[in-house]
C-alpha positions in Angstrom: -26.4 -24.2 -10.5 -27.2 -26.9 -7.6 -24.6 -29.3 -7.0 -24.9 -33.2 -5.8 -24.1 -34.2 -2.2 -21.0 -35.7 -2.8 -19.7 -32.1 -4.8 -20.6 -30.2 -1.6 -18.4 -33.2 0.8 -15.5 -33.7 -1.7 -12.1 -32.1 -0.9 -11.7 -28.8 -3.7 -8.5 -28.7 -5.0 -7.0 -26.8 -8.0 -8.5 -29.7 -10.8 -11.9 -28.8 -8.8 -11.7 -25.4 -9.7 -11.1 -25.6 -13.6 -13.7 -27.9 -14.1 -15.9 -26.4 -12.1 -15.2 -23.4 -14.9 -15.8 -25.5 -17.8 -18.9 -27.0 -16.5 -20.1 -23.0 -15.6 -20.5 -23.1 -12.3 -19.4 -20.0 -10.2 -16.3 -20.5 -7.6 -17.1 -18.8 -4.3 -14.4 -17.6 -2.2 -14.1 -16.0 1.3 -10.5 -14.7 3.4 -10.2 -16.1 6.5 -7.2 -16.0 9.1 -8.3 -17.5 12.2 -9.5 -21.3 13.3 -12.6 -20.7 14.8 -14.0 -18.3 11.7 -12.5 -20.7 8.8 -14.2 -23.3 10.3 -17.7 -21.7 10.2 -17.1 -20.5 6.5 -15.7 -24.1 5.6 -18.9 -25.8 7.1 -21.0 -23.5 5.0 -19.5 -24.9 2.1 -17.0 -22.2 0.8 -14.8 -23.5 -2.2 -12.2 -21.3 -1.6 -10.0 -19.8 1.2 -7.6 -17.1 1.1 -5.6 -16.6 3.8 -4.9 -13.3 2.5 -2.3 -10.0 3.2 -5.3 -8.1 4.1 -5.0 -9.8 7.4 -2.4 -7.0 7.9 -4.9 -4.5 7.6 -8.2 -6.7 8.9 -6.2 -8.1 11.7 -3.2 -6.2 12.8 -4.5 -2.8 12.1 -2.0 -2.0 9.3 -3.0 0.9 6.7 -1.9 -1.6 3.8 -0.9 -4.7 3.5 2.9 -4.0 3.4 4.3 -4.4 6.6 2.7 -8.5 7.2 5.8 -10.6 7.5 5.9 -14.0 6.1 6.4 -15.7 9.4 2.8 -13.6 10.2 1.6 -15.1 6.7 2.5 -19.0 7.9 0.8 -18.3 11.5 -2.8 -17.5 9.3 -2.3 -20.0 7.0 -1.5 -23.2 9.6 -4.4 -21.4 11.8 -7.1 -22.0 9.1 -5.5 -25.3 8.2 -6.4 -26.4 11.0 -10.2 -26.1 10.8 -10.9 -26.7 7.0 -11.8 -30.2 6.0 -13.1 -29.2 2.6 -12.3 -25.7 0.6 -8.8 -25.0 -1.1 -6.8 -23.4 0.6 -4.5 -20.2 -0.7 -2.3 -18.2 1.3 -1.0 -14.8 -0.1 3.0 -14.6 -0.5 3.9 -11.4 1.1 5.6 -8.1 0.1 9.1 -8.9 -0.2 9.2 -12.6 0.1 9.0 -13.3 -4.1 9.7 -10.0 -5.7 13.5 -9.6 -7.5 14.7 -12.5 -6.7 13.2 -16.0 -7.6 15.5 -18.2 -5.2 13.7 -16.2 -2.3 10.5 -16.5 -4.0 10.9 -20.4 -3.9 12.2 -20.3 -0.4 9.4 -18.1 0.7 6.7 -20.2 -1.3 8.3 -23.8 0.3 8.1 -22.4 4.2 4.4 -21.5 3.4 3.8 -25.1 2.1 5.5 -26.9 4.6 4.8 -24.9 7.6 1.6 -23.7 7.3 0.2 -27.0 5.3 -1.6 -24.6 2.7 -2.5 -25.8 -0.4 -1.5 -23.3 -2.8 0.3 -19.9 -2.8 -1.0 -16.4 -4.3 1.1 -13.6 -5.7 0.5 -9.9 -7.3 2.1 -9.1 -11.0 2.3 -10.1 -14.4 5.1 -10.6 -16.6 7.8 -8.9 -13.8 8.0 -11.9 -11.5 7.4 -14.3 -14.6 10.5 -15.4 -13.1 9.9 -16.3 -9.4 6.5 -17.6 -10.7 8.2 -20.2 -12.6 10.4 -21.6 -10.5 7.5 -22.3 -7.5 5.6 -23.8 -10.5 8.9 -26.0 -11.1 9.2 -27.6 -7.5 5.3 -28.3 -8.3 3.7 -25.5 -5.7 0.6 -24.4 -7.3 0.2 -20.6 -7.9 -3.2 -18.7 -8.1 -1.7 -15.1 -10.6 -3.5 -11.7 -9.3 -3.9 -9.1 -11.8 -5.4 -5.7 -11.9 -5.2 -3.9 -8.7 -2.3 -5.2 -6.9 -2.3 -3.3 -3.3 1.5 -4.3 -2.8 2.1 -1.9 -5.3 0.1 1.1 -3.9 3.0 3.4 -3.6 4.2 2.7 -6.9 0.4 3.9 -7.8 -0.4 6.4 -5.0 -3.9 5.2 -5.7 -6.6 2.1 -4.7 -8.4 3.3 -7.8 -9.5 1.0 -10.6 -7.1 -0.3 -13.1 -6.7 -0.9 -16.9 -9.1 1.6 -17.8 -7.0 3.0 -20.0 -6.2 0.7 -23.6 -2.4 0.2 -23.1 -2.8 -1.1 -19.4 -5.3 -3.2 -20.8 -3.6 -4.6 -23.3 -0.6 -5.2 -20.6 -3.0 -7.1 -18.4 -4.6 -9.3 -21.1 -1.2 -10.6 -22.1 -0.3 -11.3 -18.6 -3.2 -13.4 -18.0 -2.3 -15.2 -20.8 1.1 -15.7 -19.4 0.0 -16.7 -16.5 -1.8 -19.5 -17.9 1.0 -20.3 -20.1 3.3 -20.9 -17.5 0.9 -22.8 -15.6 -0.8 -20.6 -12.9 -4.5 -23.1 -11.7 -6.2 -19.3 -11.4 -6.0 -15.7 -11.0 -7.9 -13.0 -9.1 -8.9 -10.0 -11.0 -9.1 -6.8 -8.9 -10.7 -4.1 -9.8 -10.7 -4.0 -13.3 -13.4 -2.7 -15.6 -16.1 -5.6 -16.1 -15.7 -5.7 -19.6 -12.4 -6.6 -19.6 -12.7 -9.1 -16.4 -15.6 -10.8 -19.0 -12.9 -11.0 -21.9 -10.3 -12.1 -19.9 -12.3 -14.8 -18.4 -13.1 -16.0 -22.3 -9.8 -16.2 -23.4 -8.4 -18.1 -21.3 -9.1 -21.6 -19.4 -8.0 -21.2 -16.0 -10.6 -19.7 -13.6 -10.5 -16.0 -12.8 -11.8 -14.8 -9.2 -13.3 -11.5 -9.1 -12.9 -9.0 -6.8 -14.8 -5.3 -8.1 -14.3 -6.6 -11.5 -18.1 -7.6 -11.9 -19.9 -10.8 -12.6 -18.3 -12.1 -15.9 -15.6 -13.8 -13.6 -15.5 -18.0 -13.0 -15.5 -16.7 -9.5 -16.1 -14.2 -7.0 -13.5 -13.6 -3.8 -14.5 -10.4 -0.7 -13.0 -10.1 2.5 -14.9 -11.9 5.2 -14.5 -8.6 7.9 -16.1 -6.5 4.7 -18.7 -9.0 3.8 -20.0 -9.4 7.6 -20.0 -5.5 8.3 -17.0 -6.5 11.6 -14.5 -3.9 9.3 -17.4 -0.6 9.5 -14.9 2.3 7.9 -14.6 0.3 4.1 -17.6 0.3 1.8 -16.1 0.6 -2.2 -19.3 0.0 -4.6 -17.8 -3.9 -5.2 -18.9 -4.7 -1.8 -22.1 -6.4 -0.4 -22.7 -6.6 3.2 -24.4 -10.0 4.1 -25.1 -9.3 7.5 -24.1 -6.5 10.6 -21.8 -8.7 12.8 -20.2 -5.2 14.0 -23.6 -3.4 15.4 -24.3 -7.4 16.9 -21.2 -7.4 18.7 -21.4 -3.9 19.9 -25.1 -4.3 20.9 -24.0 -7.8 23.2 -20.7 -6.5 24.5 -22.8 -3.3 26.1 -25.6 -5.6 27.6 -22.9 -8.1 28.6 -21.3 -4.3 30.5 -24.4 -3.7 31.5 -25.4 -7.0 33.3 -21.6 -7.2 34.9 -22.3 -3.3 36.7 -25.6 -3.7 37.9 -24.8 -7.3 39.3 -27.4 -9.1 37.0 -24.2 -11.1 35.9 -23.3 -13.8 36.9 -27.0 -15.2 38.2 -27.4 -18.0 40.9 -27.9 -20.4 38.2 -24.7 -19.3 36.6 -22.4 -20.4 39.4 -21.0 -23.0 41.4 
């Protein structure tokens, strides 16, 4: 579905994104942590950004996204701020900065939105941090839900295997998205979740669902930039489509560049002063 000029200049924000559901057309969404590479997805016209926890894995070489801190999260978050003119903006609320205790949730969620000038938060679970959900929604902070596969959970399931494949899981995460639109959540991600049940979540209810491995019945689809460009080589799940080989680019210039500085073809007279 092409959109008109002024669609692709306008500022998204979280009003953007529902009607952009109830008028059909697909939300596209990217990660990004950095100036320099949220500015290049921005300008390409992205409508979402996530400044996600995976930058403790993408970017700080973490084996989950556990150990990012939410003073790391705020660093991301104003980092990208910086460069985008046009996408909403979401940055992830860490492990351990909402869960348990809602006062800490709401302190957690206000540092994000004051220091890092984000635009909206994102947190993992369903009806168990109903709670801390509720009181960032009270002091007006909007909150994007994430159901399905919640990786600050892995060692409560020892596994990065698909969810709600079984009936009673199902059930569990079809009444949360329905909570989470209750209580007044803009959107939710849906990770890897059977793309049946994505498809009937995304029916019954009105607030847009982002897909990530939960197939094309979503309002949306979110992947990591690293996975997406082929710059993180070792993580190829069957949700994933490489758009291009940035890693073998990189490689392939950084040798030449090597290369050109040992045999003294670098710098040449033209490239000095």
């Amino acid at each position: 579905m092409s959109t008109n000029t002024n669609d692709n200049t306008r500022k998204v924000t979280t009003r953007r994104l529902v009607e952009m559901k109830q008028r059909g057309e697909k939300i596209s969404m990217l990660t990004a942590y950095d100036y320099s590479s949220a500015k290049i997805i921005d300008q390409a016209g992205i409508d979402c950004i996530l400044v996600g926890d995976s930058a403790s894995n993408v970017m700080a070489g973490n084996m989950t996204t556990l150990p990012i801190t939410l003073d790391q999260m705020i660093y991301h978050g104003k980092s990208v701020m910086k460069a985008v003119r046009r996408a909403l903006v979401v940055v992830d609320l860490p492990f351990g900065s909402y869960q348990g205790n809602s006062k800490e949730a709401l302190a957690s969620a206000i540092r994000i939105m004051k220091e890092s000038h984000a635009e909206a938060v994102k947190m993992e679970g369903g009806a168990e941090i109903r709670e801390s959900i509720e009181r960032i929604l009270s002091a007006g902070i909007p909150v994007m839900g994430h159901l399905g596969l919640t990786p600050q959970s892995i060692n409560k399931f020892g596994t990065y295997a698909v969810r709600a494949r079984e009936e009673a899981e199902a059930e569990k995460l079809i009444a949360d998205a329905k909570m989470l639109e209750e209580i007044g959540c803009f959107a939710m991600v849906l990770e890897k979740i059977p793309a049946q049940l994505a498809e009937r979540v995304s029916k019954e209810v009105s607030i847009p669902t982002i897909g990530i491995g939960a197939g094309g019945g979503c309002d949306g689809q979110v992947l990591v930039m690293h996975d997406m460009l082929g710059i993180n080589e070792g993580f190829s799940p069957r949700f994933l489509r490489r758009y291009a080989d940035i890693g073998s680019i990189m490689t392939d210039a950084v040798k030449h560049y090597i290369d050109d500085v040992k045999s003294g073809e670098f710098p040449n007279a033209s490239e000095q002063y």
